[in-house]
N, C-alpha and C positions, 0 to 999 in steps of 0.2 A: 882408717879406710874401712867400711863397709861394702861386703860384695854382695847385689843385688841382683845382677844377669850374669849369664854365663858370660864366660871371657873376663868380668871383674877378677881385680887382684884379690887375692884372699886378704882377710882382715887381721889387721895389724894394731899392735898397742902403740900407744903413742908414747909412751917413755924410753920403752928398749927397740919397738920396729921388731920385735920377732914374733912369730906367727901364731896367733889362736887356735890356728886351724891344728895344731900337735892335740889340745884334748880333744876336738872332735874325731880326728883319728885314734885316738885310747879307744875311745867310745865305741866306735863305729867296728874295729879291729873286735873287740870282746864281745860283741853283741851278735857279728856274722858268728865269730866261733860257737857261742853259745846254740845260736839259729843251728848251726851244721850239725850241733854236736845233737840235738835236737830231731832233727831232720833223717840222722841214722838210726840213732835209737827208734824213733818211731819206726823205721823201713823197716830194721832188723824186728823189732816184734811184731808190725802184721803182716810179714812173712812168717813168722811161726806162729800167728793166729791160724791163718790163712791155711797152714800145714796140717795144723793139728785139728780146727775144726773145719775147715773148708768155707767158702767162698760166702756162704750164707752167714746173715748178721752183723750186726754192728761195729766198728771195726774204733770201739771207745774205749775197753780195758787195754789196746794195745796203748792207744792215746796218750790213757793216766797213767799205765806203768812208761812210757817215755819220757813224761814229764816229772816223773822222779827219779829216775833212773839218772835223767839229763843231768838235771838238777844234783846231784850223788855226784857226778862224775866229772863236774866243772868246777866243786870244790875242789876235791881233787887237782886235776890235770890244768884248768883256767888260771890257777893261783896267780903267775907271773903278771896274766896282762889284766886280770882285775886289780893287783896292788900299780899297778905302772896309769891304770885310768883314778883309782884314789889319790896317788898323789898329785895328778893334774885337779881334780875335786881339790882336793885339801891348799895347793898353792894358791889355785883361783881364789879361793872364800878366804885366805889369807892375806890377798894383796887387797881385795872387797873388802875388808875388816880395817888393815892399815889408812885406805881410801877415807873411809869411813872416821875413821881417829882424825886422820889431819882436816877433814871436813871441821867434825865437831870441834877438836883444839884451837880452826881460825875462828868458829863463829863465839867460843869464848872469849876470844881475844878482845872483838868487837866490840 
């Protein structure tokens, strides 16, 4: 089943019926985090742009130190739910791989 409108069932595999929709929630979960984690960091330094040089200017060094900073600190702190979104990646390309083998082993057969 493919869901195309709202109110569709969410999509489902056809061998076991359980839900696809678990990696897009990895996904989805790690990415707002990263977004928030994001979103603070930048607050917190142009607030003390803002402190230290005042309101005039460009508000880009706070930007790029947020975007490392973020980046620093979601290795750190993200660990859990980026490995819990890899192994959704890694099952998926695994059962896509399996797919793929018994694809090519019937058209040997042939």
């Amino acid at each position: 089943m493919v869901a195309g409108r709202q109110g569709d069932p969410p999509i489902r595999t056809r061998r076991t019926g359980r839900r696809r929709v678990v990696g897009v929630k990895a996904f989805a979960i790690y990415t707002a985090l990263r977004l928030a984690m994001f979103v603070a960091c930048y607050a917190l330094f142009g607030w003390l742009y803002v402190l230290a040089f005042g309101s005039s200017g460009a508000l880009v060094w706070p930007f790029l130190a947020a975007i490392v900073v973020s980046s620093l600190l979601s290795l750190k702190f993200l660990a859990p739910q980026r490995q819990r979104f890899a192994d959704v990646v890694q099952a998926r390309a695994e059962r896509a791989s399996s797919r793929f083998e018994e694809i090519r082993s019937k058209e040997d057969q042939d």
